[in-house]
N, C-alpha and C positions, 0 to 999 in steps of 0.2 A: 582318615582312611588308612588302610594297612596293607603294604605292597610286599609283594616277594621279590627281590633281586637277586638271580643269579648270573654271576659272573667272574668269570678270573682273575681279569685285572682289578688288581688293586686302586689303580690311580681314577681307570676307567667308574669303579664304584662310588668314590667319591664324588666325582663329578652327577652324575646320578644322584646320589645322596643330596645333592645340592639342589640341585633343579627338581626333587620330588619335595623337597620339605620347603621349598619356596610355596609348595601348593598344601600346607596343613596336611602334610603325607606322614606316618609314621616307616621307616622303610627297615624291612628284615633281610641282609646282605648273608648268601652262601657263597663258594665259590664251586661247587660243583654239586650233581645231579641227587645224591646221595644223601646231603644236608640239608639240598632242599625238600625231599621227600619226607625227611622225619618233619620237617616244619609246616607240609602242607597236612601230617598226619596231625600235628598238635595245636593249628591256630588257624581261622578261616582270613585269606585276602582278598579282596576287591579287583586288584591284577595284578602278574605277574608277566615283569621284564627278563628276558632270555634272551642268553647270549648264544649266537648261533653257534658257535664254535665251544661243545664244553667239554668235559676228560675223554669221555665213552661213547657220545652221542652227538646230535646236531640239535640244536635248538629246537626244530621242527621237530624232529623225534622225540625229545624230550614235551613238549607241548601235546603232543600225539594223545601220548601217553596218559598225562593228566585228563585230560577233556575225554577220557573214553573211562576215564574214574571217576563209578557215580558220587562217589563220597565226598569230590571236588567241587560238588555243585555247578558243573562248569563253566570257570576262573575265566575271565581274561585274559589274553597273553596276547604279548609284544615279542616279536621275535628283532634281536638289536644284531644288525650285518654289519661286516667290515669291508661290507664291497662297497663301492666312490661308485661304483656304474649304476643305479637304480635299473637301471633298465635287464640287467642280471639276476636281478629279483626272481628268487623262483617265487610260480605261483601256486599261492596256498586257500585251501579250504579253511572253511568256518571250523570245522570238524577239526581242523591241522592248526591255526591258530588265527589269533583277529586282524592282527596287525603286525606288519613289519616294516622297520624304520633302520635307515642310515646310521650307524654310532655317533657319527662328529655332525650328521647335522642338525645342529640345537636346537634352531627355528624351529624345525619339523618338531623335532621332541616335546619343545616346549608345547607347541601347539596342541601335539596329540595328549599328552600329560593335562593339559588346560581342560580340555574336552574331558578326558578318565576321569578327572575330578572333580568335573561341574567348574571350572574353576574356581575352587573353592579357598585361593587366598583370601586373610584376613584385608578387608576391604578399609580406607581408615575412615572414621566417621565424618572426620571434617576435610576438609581441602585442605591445601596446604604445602609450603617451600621449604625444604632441606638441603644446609648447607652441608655438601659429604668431603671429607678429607680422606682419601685412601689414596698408595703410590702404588700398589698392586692393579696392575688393569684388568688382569683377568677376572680378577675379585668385583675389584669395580664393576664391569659389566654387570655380571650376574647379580650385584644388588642393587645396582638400579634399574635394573630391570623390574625386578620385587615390589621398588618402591614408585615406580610404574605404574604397575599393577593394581598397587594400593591406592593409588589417584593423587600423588603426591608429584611435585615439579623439581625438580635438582637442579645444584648447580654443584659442580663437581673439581675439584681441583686435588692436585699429588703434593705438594706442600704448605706449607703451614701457613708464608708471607704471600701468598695469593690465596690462600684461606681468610687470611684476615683480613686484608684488601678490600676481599668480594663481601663478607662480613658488613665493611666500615659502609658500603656504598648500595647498599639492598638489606630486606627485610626477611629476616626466615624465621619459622616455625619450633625450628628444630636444629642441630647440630650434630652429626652423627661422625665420630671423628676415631681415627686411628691413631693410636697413640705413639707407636712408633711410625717416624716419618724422617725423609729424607731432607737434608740441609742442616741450619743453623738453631732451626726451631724445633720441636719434638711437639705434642700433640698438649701435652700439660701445660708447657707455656703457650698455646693458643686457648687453653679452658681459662688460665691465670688474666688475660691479657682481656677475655671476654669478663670475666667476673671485675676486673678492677672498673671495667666502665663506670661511667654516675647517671645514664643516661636509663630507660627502660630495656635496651638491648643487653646489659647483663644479666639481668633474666630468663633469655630464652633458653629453653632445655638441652643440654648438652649429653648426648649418648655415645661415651666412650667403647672402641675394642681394642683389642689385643690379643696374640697369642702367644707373648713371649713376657708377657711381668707373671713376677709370683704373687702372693697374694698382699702384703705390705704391699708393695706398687702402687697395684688395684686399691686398696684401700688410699693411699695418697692420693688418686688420681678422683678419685672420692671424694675426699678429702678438700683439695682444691675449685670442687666445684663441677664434677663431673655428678648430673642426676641419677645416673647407670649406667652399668658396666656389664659387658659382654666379652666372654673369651672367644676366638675364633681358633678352627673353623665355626661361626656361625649356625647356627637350627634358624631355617632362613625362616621357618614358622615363628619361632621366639623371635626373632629380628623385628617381626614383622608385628607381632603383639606388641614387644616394646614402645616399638616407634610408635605404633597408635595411641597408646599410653602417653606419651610426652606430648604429640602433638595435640591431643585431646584436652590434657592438662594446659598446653598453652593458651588454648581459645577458650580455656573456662577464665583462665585470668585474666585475658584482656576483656571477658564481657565484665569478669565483674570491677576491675579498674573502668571500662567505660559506665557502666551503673551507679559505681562512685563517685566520679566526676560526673554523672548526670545531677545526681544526689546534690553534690555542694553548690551547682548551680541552683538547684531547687530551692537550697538553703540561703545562697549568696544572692538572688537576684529577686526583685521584684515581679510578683505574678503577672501584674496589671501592663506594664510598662517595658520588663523585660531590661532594666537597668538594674543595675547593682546595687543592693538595699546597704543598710547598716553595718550589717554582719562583715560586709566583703571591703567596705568603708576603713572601717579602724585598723587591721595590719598593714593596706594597703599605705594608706598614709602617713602612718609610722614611720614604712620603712622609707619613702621618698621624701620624708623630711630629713631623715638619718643620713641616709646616701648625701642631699642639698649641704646638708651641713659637713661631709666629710669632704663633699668632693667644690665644694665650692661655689655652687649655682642656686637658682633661685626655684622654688615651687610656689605655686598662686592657687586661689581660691577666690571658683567663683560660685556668688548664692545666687541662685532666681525662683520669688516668689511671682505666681501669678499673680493677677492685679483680677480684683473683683469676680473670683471664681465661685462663691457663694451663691450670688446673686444666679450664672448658668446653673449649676446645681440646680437651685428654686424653682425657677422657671423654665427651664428645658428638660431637667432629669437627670440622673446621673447615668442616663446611656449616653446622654451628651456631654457631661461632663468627663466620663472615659474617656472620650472620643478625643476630647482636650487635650488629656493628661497623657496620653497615646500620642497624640500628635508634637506637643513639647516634647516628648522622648525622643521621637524621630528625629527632632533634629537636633539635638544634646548629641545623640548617638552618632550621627552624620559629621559634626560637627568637632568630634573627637580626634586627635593623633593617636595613633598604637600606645603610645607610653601616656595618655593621659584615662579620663577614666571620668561616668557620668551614673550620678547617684541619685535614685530619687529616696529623697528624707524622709518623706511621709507627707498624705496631703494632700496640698499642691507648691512643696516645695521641696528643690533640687540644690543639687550640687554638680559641681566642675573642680578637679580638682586635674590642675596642670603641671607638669614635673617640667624643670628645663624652660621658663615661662616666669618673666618679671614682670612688674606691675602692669608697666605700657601694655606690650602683648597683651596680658590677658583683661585691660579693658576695651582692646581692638576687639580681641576673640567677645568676651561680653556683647559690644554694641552689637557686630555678623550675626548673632544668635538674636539679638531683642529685634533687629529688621524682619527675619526672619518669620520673629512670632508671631508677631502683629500683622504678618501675612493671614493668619491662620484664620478661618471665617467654620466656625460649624451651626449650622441652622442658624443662620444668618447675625447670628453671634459675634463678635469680634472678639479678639484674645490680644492681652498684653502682658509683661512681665516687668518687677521693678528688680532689679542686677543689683550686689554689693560685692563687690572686687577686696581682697587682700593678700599680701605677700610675706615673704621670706625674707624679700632681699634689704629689710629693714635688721638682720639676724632676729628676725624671730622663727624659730623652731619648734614649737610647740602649739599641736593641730589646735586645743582648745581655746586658746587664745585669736590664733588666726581664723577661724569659726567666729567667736564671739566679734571679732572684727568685722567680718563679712556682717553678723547677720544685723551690727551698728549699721552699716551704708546700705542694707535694704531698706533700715528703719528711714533712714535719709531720702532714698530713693522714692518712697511708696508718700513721706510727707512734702517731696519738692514736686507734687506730681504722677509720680505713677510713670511706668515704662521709659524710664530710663535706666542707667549705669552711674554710680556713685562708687569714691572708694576713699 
């Protein structure tokens, strides 16, 4: 949209300036009656803000005037007072202008400016938390207010070590940072300080400003790990594009980091059973045999073949034989500590592989799991398994060995009998 502002004050217009481009306003600044005329003769506006007081005239006279111009199509007008008493409000016709508002008060401004425009700030497409560093409050305000508007949630601080603080202990989308800041820390080593992380939070998008680097700066500040860079005063419209831009970029990366890790589970884990096939099997073990042997402790391996699972196959079907190999998972699964980890082979046979876990242990853990199974009744079926237990703590360190060990004491287990534990 395309606004006419006239007015004399200089500081006055800036602030204007500010509060119309927060709403995708493009805005055309005069300072008196005469410049706005050639402008309303060369370009059409949506409305124009007047300041009552201008060289020659009164606001309202000047408004008069335009709106009784058919060639004005008749504009909108704001007439902007410097009376604090609303209630000295002269009153005006449609004819004489639309609206008049208070100078200093913002709210109102905002509000009627919000309405002129449909509020037509850039909206951000996704939700979303921004960490903002600014020591200017006046600033501050007025862009979070923006970022408000945008549907965005802030948290806000004036320098850098409660910037990073608030950083280490919450989750944000975005980073919107002033580069000059007050204290010990400047805005660059808060981008430096996010970038060295090793965590995913060095990642998130950093939207640097400033009004006082030249352009080498800027470019360092780049440079270090700033996504974009903004000189201020701010086009609170570009602010406000930017920011949707970064935070948009961010939620495309965590879906597709989550679709990733969807992915390697697809690839890591068994369909059927939902345990962790082969693939996820071999670095895992690797590295817990590596760690056992650097740091001095034992990893164990446990096998369990079912005992006469052919036979359910045959004569139940393999909706019931699922139903088996489902139900041994539940309780491998159940049955696991965080650092250990349960695989099914293929079949109907599994693995346990226990980190921090010497032989004893892990034939205690074996038998709580064979009790267990042999609970299991589907269609009236009964279910056992024969266990082959082996270790580390003999130094041996090499999974295919301690495998072929285990899979000797199921052979042991399955000929002394069936459903027991051997090692």
């Amino acid at each position: 949209m395309n606004v006419l502002i006239i007015e004399p004050s200089k500081t006055y217009c800036l602030l204007l300036e500010e509060l119309l481009r927060g709403y995708s306003v493009t805005p055309t600044i005069v300072s008196n009656p005469q410049d706005a005329f050639i402008e309303l003769k060369n370009s059409t506006f949506d409305f124009i803000c007047i300041s009552m007081h201008l060289s020659n005239m009164t606001g309202i006279e000047f408004s008069t005037q335009i709106k009784s111009d058919v060639n004005n199509k008749n504009p909108l007008t704001v007439i902007l007072s410097s009376e604090t008493n609303t209630n000295k409000f002269p009153k005006i016709a449609k004819n004489e202008a639309n609206y008049i508002c208070q100078k200093m008060d913002i709210d109102s401004l905002k509000s009627l400016f919000s309405s002129l425009t449909k509020n037509e700030i850039i909206k951000c497409e996704r939700s979303g938390h921004v960490l903002y560093v600014e020591d200017h409050l006046s600033v501050a305000n007025m862009t979070m207010e923006i970022l408000k508007q945008m549907g965005l949630s802030i948290t806000h601080h004036i320098d850098a070590n409660a910037a990073l603080t608030a950083f280490e202990s919450s989750n944000f989308d975005l980073v919107l940072l002033d580069i000059i800041l007050p204290g010990d820390k400047d805005g660059i080593e808060v981008i430096k300080q996010i970038r060295a992380r090793t965590d995913g939070k060095s990642l998130i998008p950093i939207l640097a400003l400033s009004g006082k680097l030249n352009s080498t700066q800027r470019i360092d500040a780049l440079k270090k790990g700033a996504n974009d860079f903004i000189t201020k005063p701010v086009i609170q419209a570009e602010l406000a594009a930017r920011v949707n831009n970064l935070v948009l970029a961010h939620h495309l990366y965590l879906q597709v980091k989550q679709q990733q890790h969807a992915l390697e589970q697809v690839a890591m884990t068994d369909h059927l059973t939902g345990l962790y096939n082969r693939h996820f099997l071999m670095p895992f073990v690797e590295k817990a045999l590596m760690l056992a042997k650097r740091q001095n402790h034992d990893v164990s391996l446990v096998m369990i073949d079912l005992d006469n699972f052919k036979p359910i196959n045959d004569q139940l079907g393999h909706d019931a034989g699922d139903e088996v190999l489902i139900a041994v998972a539940n309780i491998l699964q159940a049955s696991t500590r965080v650092e250990d980890i349960a695989v099914r082979l293929g079949g109907d046979e599994f693995l346990m592989v226990l980190p921090y876990c010497n032989l004893a242990q892990a034939k205690e853990k074996a038998e709580s799991v064979r009790k267990k199974i042999e609970q299991i009744i589907i269609k009236n079926a009964s279910v056992s398994a024969s266990f082959g237990v082996s270790s580390s703590q003999n130094d041996c360190f090499e999974f295919n060995e301690l495998l072929a060990s285990a899979d000797k004491t199921v052979y042991l287990a399955k000929k002394y009998g069936r459903n027991r534990v051997e090692n």
